[in-house]
One Martini backbone bead per residue (centre of mass of N, CA, C, O) as a GRO file, in nm:
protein
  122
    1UNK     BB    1   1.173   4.285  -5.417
    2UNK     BB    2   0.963   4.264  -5.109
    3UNK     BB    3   0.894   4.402  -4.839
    4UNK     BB    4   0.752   4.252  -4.570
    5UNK     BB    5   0.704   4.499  -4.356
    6UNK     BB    6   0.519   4.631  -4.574
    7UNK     BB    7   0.249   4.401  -4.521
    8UNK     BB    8   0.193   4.485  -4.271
    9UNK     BB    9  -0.051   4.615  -4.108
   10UNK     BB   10   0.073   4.653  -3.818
   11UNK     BB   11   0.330   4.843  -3.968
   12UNK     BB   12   0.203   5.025  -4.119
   13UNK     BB   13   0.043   5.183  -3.872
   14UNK     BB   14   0.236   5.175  -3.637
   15UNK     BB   15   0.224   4.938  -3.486
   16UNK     BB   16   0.243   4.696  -3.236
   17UNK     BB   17   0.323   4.393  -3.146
   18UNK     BB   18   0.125   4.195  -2.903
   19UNK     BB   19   0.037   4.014  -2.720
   20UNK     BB   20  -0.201   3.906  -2.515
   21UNK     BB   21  -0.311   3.894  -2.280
   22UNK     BB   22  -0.383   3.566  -2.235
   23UNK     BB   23  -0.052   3.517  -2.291
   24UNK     BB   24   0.036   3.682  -2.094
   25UNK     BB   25   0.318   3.662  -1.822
   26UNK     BB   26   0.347   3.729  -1.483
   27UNK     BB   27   0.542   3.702  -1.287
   28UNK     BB   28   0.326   3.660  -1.039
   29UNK     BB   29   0.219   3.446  -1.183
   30UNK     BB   30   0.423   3.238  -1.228
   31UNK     BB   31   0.491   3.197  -0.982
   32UNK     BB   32   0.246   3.059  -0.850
   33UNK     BB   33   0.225   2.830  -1.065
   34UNK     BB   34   0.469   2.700  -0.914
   35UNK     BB   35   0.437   2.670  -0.665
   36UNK     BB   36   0.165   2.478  -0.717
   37UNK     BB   37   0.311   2.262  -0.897
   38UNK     BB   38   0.484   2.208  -0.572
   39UNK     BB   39   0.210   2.129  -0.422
   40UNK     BB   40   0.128   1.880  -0.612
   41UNK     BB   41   0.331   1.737  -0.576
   42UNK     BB   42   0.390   1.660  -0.309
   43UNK     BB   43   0.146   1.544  -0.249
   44UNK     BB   44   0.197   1.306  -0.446
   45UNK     BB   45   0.411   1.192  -0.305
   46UNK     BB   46   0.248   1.162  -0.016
   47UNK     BB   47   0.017   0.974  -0.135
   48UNK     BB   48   0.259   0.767  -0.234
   49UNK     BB   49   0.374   0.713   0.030
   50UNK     BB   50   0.105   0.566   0.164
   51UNK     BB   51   0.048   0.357  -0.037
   52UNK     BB   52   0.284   0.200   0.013
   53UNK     BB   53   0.316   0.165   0.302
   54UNK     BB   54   0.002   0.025   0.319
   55UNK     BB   55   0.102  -0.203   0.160
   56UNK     BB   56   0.348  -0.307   0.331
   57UNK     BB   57   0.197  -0.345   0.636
   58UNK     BB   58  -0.008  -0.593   0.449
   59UNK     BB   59   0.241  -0.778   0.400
   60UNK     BB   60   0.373  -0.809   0.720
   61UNK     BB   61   0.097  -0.937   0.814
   62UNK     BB   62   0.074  -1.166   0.645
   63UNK     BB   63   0.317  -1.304   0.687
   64UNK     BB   64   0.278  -1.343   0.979
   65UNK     BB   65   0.026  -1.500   0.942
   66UNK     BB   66   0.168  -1.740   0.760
   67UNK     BB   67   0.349  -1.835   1.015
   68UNK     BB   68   0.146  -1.895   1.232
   69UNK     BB   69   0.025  -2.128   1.103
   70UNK     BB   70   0.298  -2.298   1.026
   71UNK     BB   71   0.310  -2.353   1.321
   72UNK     BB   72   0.018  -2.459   1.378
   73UNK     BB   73   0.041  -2.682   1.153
   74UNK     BB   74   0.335  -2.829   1.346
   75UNK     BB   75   0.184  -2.901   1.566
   76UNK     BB   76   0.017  -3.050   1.514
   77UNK     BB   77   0.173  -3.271   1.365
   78UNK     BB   78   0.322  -3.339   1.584
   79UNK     BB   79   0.105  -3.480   1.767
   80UNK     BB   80  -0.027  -3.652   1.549
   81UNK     BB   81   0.242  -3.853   1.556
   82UNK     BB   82   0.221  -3.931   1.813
   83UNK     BB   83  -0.037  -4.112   1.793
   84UNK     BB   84   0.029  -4.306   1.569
   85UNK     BB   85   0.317  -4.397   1.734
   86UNK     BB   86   0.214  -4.427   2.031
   87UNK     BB   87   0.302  -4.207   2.281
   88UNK     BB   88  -0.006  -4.111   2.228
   89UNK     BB   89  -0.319  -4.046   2.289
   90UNK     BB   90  -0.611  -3.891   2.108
   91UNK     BB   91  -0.668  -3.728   2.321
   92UNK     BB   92  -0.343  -3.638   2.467
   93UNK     BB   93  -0.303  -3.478   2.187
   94UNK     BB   94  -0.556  -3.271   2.161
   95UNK     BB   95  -0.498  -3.161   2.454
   96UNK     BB   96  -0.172  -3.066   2.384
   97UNK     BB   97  -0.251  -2.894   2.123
   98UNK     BB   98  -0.468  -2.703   2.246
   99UNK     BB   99  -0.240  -2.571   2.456
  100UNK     BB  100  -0.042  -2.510   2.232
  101UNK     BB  101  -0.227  -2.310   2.085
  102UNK     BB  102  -0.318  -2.114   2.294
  103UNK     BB  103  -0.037  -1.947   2.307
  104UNK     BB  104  -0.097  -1.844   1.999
  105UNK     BB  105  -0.021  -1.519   1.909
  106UNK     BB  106  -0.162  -1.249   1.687
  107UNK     BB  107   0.006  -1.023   1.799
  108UNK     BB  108  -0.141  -0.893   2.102
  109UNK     BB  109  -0.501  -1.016   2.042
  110UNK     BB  110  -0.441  -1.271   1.926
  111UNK     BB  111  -0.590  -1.623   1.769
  112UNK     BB  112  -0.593  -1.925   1.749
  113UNK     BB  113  -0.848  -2.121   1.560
  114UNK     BB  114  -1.006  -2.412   1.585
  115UNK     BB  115  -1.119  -2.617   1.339
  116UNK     BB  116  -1.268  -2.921   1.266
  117UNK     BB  117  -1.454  -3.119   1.020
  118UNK     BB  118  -1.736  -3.047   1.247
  119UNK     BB  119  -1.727  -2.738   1.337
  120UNK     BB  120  -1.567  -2.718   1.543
  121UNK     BB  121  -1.405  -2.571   1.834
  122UNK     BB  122  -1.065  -2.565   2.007
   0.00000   0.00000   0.00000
């Protein structure tokens, strides 16, 4: 049986075996690119938690949107029943409805536009 150590060339020679510089990673190094990727990661956290939060503030609005039709759309029908069943004239429904949808608005500075199937706006 023959020594490994005996076939190195490396070994042969005295001298010692060292990894490349390019493989080497000094403390001051490590540490740095610790540092970087907790900064890389944070921001990562910071722009998924924009990106949810913007997200969540879009489906808010929606559905705030989507009851304020739907409240619209209850009032329409309210006025629009009592002139069928004759307690209301449909001109003084369509006057009374359009006064009761004027009060109704979209966060602080909107309104809803009443449009009818000849694209009139009410």
């Amino acid at each position: 049986m023959h020594d490994r150590r005996a076939l190195s060339p490396a070994r042969a020679s005295g001298r010692t075996v060292s990894p490349s510089s390019s493989m080497k990673m000094t403390w001051n190094r490590k540490l740095l690119s610790m540092v970087a990727l907790l900064w890389i990661g944070l921001v990562l956290i910071g722009a998924f938690g924009a990106w949810q939060a913007r997200w969540s503030m879009l489906a808010d609005r929606c559905e705030q949107l989507r009851a304020l039709v739907q409240q619209a759309q209850s009032l329409a029908g309210h006025y629009y029943r009592l002139a069928q069943k004759g307690a209301l004239s449909a001109v003084d429904a369509r006057r009374q409805a359009l006064a009761a949808l004027a009060d109704l608005r979209y966060g602080e500075d909107g309104y809803v536009a009443i449009i009818d199937s000849h694209l009139v706006i009410g």
